[in-house]
C-alpha positions in Angstrom: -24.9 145.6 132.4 -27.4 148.5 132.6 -30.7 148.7 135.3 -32.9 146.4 133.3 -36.6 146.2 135.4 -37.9 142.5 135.3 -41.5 142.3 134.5 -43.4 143.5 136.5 -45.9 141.1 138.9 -48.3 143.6 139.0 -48.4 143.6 135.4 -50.8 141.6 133.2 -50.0 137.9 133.2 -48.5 136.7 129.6 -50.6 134.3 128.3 -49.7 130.8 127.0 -48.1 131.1 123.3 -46.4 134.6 124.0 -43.5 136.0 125.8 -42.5 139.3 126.3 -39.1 141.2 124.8 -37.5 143.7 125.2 -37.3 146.9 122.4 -36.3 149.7 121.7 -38.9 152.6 121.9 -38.9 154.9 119.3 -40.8 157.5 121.2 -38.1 158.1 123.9 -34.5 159.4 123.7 -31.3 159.2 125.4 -30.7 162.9 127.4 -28.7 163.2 130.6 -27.8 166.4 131.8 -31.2 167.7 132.1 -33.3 167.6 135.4 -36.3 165.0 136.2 -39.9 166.5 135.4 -41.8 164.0 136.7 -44.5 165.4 139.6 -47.3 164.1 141.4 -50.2 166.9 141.6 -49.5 169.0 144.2 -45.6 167.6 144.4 -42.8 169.4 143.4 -40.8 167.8 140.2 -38.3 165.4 140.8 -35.5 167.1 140.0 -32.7 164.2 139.5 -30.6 164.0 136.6 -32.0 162.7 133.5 -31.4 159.4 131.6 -33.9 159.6 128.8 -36.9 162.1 127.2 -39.7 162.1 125.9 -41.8 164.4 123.5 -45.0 165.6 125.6 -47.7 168.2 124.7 -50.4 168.0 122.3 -48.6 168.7 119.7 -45.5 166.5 120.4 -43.1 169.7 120.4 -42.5 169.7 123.9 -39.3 167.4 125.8 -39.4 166.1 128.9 -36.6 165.0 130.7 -36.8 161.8 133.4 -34.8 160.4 135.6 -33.9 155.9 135.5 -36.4 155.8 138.3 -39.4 157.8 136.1 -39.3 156.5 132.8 -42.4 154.6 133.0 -40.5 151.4 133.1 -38.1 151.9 130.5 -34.4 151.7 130.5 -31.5 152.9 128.3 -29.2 150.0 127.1 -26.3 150.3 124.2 -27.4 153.8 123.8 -31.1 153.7 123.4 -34.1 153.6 125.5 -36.0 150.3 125.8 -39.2 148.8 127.0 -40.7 145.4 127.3 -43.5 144.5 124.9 -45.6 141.1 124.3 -45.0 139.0 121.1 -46.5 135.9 120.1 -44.1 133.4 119.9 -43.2 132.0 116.5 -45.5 135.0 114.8 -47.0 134.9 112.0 -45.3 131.7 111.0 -46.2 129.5 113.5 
C-alpha cells in the first residue's frame, strides 16, 4: 500500500455530519524522474526525485516537479495523485 498521510491534527477539526475522503486531484500529475522544486526563500531546491507535478505560473504553462515529502499533502495511489477533501455525509440526499 502506498504513503497515505492521515489527517492531519493540525488541520481544521471535521465537524459533526461530515467526514473527510480521499480524491483524486485533477490539478496534479504523476512524474518521477524529474528533480524536487520545492524551496524555502533563501534555501536551495530540494532536489529529490519526483513523484508527482503540478502546473505553476500565472498562466498555468509552467510544471513543477515535487518530491512524496513536498506535495502539499498529497499522495500518488493506483497511478494518480490524491488528496483528502471534506464531504458532508449523506449529501444532498440526506
Amino acid at each position: 500500500m502506498p504513503y497515505r498521510p492521515d489527517w492531519h491534527p493540525s488541520w481544521p477539526e471535521v465537524p459533526e455530519g461530515h467526514e473527510v475522503v480521499a480524491v483524486i486531484d485533477p490539478e496534479w500529475d504523476v512524474d518521477a524522474g524529474k528533480r524536487c522544486r520545492y524551496a524555502r526563500a533563501g534555501h536551495h531546491v530540494c532536489g529529490k526525485p519526483s513523484a508527482a507535478s503540478l502546473l505553476r505560473g500565472r498562466e498555468r504553462k509552467t510544471r513543477w516537479a515535487y518530491c512524496p515529502d513536498h506535495m502539499y499533502g498529497r499522495w500518488v495511489e493506483n497511478g494518480f495523485v490524491m488528496h483528502w477533501i471534506l464531504v458532508e455525509i449523506g449529501g444532498e440526499d440526506a
